[in-house]
C-alpha positions as CSV (number, residue, x, y, z in Angstrom):
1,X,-57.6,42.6,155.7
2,X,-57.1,45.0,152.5
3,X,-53.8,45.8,151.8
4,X,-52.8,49.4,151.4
5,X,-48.7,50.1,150.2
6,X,-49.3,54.1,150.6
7,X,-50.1,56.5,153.5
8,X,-50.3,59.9,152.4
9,X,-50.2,62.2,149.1
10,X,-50.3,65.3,148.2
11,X,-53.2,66.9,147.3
12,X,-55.2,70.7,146.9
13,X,-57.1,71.5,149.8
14,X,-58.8,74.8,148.3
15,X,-62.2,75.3,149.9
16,X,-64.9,76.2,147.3
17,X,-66.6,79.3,147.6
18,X,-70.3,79.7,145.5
19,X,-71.6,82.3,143.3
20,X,-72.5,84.9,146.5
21,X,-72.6,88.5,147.0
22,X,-69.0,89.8,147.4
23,X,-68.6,93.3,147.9
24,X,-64.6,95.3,147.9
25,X,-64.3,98.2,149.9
26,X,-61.2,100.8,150.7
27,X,-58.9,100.9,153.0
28,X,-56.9,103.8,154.9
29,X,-54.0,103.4,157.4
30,X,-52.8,105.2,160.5
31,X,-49.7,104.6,162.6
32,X,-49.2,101.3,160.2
33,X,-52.4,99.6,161.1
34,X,-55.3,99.8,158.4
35,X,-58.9,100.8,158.8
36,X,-62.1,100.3,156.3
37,X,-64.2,102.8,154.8
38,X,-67.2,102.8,154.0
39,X,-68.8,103.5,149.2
40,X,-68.6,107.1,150.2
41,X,-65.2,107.1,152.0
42,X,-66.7,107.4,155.4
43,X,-64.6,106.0,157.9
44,X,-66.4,102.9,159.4
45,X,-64.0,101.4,161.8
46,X,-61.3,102.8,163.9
47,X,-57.3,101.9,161.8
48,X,-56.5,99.0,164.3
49,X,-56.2,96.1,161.9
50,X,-52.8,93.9,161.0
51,X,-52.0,94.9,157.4
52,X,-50.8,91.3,156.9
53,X,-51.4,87.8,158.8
54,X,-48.5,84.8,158.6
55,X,-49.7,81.5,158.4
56,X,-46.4,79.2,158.4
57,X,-44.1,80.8,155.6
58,X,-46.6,82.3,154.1
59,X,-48.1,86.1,154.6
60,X,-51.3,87.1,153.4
61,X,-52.1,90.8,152.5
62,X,-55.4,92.1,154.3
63,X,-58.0,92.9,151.6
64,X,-61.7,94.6,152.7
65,X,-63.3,91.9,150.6
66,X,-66.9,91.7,152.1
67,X,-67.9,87.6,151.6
68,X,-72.2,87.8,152.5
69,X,-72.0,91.3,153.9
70,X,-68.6,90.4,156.2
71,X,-65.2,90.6,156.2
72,X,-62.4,88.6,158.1
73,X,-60.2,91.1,159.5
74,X,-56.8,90.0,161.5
75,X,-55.0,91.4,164.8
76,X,-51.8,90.0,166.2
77,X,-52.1,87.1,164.0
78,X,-55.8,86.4,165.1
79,X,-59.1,86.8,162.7
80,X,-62.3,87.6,163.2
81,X,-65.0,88.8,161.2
82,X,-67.1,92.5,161.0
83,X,-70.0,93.8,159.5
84,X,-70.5,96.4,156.6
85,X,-71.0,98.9,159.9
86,X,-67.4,97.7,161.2
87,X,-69.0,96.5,164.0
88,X,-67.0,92.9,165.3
89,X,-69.5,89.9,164.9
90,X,-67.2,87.9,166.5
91,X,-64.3,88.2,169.2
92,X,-61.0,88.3,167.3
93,X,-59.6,85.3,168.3
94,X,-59.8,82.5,165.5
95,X,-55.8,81.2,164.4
96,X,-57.8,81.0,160.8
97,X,-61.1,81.6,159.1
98,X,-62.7,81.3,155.9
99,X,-65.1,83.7,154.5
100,X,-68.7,82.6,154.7
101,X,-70.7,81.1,152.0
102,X,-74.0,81.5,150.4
103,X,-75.4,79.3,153.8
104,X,-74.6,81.7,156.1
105,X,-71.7,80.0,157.9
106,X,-68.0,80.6,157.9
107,X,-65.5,78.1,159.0
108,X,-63.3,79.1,161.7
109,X,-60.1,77.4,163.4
110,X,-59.5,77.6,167.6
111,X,-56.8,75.7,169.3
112,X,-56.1,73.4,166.8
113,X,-60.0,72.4,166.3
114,X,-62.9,73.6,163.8
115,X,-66.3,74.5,163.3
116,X,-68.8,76.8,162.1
117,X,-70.1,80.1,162.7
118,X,-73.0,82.1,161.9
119,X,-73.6,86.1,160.3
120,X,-74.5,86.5,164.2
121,X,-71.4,85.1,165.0
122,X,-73.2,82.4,166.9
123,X,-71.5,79.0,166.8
124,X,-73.6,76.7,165.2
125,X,-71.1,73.8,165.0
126,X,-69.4,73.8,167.5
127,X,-65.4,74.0,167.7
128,X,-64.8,70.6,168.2
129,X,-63.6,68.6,164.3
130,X,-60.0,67.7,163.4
131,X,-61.3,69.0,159.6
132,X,-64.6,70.8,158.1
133,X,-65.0,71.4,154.8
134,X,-67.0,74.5,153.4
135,X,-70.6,74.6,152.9
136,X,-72.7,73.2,149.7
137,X,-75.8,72.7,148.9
138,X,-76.7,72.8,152.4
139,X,-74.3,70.0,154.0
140,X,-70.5,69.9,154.8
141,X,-68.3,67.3,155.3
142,X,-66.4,67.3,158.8
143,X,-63.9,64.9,160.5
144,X,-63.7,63.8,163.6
145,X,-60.6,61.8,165.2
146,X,-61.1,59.1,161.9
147,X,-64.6,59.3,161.7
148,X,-65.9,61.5,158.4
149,X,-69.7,62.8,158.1
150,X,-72.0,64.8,157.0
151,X,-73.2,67.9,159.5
152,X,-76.3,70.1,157.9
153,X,-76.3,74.2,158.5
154,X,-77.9,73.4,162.2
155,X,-75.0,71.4,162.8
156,X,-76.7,68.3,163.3
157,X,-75.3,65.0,161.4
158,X,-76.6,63.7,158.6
159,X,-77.5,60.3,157.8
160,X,-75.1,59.1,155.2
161,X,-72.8,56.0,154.9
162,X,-70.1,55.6,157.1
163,X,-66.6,56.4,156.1
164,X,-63.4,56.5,158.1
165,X,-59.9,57.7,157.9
166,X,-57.4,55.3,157.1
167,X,-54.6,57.5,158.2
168,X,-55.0,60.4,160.3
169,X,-56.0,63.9,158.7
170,X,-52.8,66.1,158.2
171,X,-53.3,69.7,156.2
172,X,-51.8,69.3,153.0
173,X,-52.4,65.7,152.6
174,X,-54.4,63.5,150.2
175,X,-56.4,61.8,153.0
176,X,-57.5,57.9,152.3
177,X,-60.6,56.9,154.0
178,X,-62.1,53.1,154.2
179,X,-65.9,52.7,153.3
180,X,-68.5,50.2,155.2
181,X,-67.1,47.2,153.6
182,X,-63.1,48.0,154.2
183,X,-62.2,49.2,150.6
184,X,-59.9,52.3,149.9
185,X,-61.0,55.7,148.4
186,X,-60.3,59.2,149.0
187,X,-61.5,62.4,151.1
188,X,-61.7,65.7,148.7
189,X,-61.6,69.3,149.4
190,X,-65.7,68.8,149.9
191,X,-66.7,65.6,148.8
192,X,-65.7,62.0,149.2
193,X,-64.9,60.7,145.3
194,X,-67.2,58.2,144.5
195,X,-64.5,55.0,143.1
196,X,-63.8,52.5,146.3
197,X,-60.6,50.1,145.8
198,X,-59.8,46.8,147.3
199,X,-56.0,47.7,147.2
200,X,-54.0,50.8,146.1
201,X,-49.7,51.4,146.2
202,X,-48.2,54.2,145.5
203,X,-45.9,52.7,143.3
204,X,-41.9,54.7,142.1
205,X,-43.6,56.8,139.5
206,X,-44.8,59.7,142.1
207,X,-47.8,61.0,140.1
208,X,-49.1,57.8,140.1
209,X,-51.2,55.3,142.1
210,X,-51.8,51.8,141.5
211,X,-55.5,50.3,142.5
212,X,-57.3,47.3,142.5
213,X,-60.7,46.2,142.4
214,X,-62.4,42.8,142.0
215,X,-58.6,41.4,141.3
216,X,-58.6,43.6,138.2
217,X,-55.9,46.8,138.0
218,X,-56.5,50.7,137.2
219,X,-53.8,53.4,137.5
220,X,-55.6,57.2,138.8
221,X,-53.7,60.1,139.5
222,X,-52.7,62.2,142.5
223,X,-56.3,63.9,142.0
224,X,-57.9,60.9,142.6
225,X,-59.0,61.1,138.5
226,X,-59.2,57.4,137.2
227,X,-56.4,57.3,133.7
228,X,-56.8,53.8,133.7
229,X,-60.2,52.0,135.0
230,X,-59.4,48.6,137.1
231,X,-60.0,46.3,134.1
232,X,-56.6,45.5,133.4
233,X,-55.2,41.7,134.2
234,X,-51.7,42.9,134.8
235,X,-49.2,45.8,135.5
236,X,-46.5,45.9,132.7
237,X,-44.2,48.6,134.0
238,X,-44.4,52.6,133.4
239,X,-41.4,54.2,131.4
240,X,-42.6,57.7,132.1
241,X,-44.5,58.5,129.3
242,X,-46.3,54.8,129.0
243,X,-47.9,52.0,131.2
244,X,-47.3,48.8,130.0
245,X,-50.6,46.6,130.6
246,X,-52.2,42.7,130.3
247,X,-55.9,42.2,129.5
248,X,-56.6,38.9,127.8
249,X,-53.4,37.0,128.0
250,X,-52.5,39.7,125.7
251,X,-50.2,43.2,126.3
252,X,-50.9,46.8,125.3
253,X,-49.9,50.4,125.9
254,X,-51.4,53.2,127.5
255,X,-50.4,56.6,127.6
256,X,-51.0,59.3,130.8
257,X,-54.1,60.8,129.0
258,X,-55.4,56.9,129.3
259,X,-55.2,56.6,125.8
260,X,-54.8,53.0,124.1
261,X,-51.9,53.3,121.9
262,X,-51.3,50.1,121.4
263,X,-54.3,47.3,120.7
264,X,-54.4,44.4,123.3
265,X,-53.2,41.8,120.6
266,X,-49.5,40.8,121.4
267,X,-47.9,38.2,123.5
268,X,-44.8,40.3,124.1
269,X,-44.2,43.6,124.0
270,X,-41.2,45.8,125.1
271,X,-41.1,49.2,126.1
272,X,-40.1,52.1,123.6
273,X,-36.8,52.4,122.9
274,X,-35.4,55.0,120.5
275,X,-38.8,55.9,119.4
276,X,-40.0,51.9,118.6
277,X,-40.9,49.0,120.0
278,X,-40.6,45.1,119.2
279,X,-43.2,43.1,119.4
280,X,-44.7,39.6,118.1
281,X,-48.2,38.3,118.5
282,X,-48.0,35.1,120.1
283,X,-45.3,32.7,122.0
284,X,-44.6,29.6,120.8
285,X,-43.4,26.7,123.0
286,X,-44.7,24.0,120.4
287,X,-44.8,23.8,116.9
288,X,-48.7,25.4,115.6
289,X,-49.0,26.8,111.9
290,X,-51.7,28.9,113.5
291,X,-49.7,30.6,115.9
292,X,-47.0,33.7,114.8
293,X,-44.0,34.3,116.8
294,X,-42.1,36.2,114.7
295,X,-40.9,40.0,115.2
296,X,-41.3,43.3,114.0
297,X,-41.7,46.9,115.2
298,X,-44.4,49.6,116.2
299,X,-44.2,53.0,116.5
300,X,-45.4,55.7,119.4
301,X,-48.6,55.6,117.5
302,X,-49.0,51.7,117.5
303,X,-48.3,51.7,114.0
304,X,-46.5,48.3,112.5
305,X,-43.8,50.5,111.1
306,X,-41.0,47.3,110.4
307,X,-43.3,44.1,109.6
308,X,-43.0,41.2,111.7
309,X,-40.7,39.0,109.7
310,X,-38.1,38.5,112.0
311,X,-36.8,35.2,113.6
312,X,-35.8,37.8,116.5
313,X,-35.2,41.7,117.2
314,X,-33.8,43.8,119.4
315,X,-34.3,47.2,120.6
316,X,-33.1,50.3,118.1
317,X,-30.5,52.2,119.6
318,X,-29.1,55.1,118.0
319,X,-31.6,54.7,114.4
320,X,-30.4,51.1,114.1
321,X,-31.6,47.5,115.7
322,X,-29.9,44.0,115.2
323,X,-32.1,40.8,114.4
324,X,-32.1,37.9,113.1
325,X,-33.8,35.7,110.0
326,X,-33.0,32.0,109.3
327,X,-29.9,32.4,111.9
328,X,-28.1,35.5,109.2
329,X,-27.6,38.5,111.9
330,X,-27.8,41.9,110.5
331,X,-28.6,45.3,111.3
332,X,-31.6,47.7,110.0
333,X,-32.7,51.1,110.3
334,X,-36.2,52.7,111.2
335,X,-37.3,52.1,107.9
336,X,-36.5,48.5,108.2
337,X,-33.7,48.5,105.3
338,X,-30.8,46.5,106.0
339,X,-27.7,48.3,107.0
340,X,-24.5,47.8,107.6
């Protein structure tokens, strides 16, 4: 079985709306509720509308924002949705709603379950997934209990590879799904990313995830973004601003851009410290004339700042670093001149 050391991360769950026909119109209140009128100021429903809605914590503002010629409208903490005559396409009963998209259908939310609705209000998918995700291109992505799909704007599934939730779906959540062949990857706000994983941990740095395909590792971000692709050897260590990596037998740096900042060319490496780090090329158990094991210093650009001359080194601390040549001890600064 796969291992997986992570069950849940944070992630966006914005729903995409497409370049459609949006259309703002005024508002009027009476006795504190709010009513809609109409280009020419023509009242076109009666002033019965909540002026705000609470979801949680938060409280949202009503706005006559019409998405495809409707509007969601709320009343004691329920929406629904009217037409640019205020008449009520729908009963106003939904706990949430979003507005509809350029294919006709609008999400809505009923006893803890979703689906889809029609201009017509119509259900057209019925009320029934843990999770839908708005309309593209003709297809959205739904979840039910830990299966994931496709459903097209008839409602009916689409033939598409089979995915599963890992964990269950909670709102808020990065959810981890599990492809055909058991490997790890992640559901978006309407997609499913395309990289799979053999393993993944969420490791201590918290913005970070560790994978690992075909024995090789990668690092990717909370958005599911690859930094580093899984071609590394070996994990290193991350001091905040660096990972620390093996490919080759051989260690190098990356930085959180997945920029290489140090080449793949040395046999040990240590972490920044004070603004360098020591280094030599290769470790030497036996004598070889073709081997190098002594020490010297790179910089944050991976610039050999103090050569590698050194017997030993350690870190710099406060501009100045101890080593050693031919057993005499001394100290140097960050230009590599001996100091006392």
């Amino acid at each position: 079985m796969k291992k997986l050391h992570i069950l849940c991360l944070f992630v966006l769950t914005a729903f995409t709306i497409n370049a459609q026909e949006i259309v703002d119109l005024k508002t009027y209140e009476e006795n504190g509720k709010v009513g809609i009128l109409d280009e020419k100021g023509r009242k076109i429903t009666t002033a019965k509308y909540d002026k705000q809605i609470q979801f949680g914590e938060n409280k949202y503002d009503f706005g006559a924002t019409f998405y495809e010629g409707l509007c969601s409208v709320f009343i004691n903490n329920k929406m629904g949705f009217i037409n640019k005559n205020g008449k009520e396409i729908t009963p106003i009963e939904f706990s949430y709603v979003h507005e509809f998209t350029v294919d006709g259908l609008a999400a809505v939310k009923k006893d803890g379950k979703w689906g889809f609705v029609d201009k017509k209000g119509k259900q057209i998918v019925p009320i029934i997934y843990n999770k839908v995700f708005d309309f593209k291109e003709g297809k959205a992505l739904v979840v039910l209990d830990k299966k994931i799909y496709f459903v097209d704007v008839k409602g009916e599934k689409i033939n598409n590879p089979n995915y599963s939730l890992y964990n269950k779906y909670e709102e808020g959540k990065l959810a981890i799904i599990l492809n055909n062949i058991d490997q790890f990857g992640f559901l978006g706000t309407d997609n499913i990313y395309p990289n799979f994983y053999d393993e993944m941990s969420f490791f201590n740095e918290a913005d970070y995830i560790f994978v690992k395909l075909k024995n090789k590792i990668g690092i990717i971000n909370l958005k599911a973004k690859e930094i580093i692709p899984p071609i590394y050897d070996e994990y290193g260590g991350f001091d905040g601003k660096y990972f620390y990596l093996w490919k080759n037998n051989k260690k190098g740096i990356i930085n959180t851009e997945g920029e290489i900042i140090s080449p793949f060319v040395y046999d040990t490496l240590y972490p920044f410290n004070d603004g360098l780090a020591r280094v030599r090329l290769d470790v030497i158990l036996f004598p070889d004339k073709n081997k190098d094991d002594r020490w010297g210093y790179i910089n944050e650009n991976g610039k050999e700042v103090i050569p590698r001359i050194y017997d030993f080194a350690f870190d710099f601390e406060n501009g100045k670093a101890r080593v050693i040549i031919k057993g005499r001890e001394f100290y140097i600064d960050k230009t590599g001149k001996e100091i006392k």
